[in-house]
N, C-alpha and C positions, 0 to 999 in steps of 0.2 A: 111411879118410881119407888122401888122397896130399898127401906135402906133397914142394915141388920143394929145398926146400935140406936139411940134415941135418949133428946136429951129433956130433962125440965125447963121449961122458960115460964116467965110470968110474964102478964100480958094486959094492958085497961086496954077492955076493946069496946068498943059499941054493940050491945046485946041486937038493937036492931038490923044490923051488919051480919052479926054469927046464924042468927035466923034468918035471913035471905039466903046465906051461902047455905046452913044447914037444907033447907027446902031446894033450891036449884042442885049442889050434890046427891040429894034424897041419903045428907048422913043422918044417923043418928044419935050423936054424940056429936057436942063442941071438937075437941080434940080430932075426929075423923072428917069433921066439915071442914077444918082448916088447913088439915094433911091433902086434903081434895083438893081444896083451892090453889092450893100451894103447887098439887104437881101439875093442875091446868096451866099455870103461871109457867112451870119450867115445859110442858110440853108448848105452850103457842110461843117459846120463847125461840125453839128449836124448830118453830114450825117457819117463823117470822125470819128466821138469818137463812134455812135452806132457801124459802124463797127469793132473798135480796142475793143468796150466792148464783140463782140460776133465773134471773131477771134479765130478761132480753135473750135470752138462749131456748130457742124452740119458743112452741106457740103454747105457753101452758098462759092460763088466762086470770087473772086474780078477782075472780066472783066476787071475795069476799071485800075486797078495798081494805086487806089486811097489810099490803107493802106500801107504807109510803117513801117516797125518796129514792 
């Protein structure tokens, strides 16, 4: 997700935490590990309601046990 403006925030985060997410996005900088993290969050979030809108309609099958309810 691009977005065109950008704002400062400050932030106590756990250094352990920013290096997990920096290695699984493969970013290179704090600030683009957490802009990753953050659009994973908004795309499985969009991934998770189309699913629960089309639950029980056709035979799509949830591999991942990503819908519950």
């Amino acid at each position: 997700m691009k977005t065109t403006s950008k704002v400062r925030k400050q932030f106590i985060l756990d250094p352990e935490k920013i290096k997990a997410v920096k290695e699984i996005t493969r970013s290179k900088t704090d600030t683009e590990a957490i802009s990753r993290a953050l659009d994973i969050i908004i795309a499985n979030t969009k991934i998770e309601k189309m699913l629960k809108a089309i639950k029980g309609k056709g035979h799509i099958k949830d591999v991942y046990n990503r819908v519950s309810g």
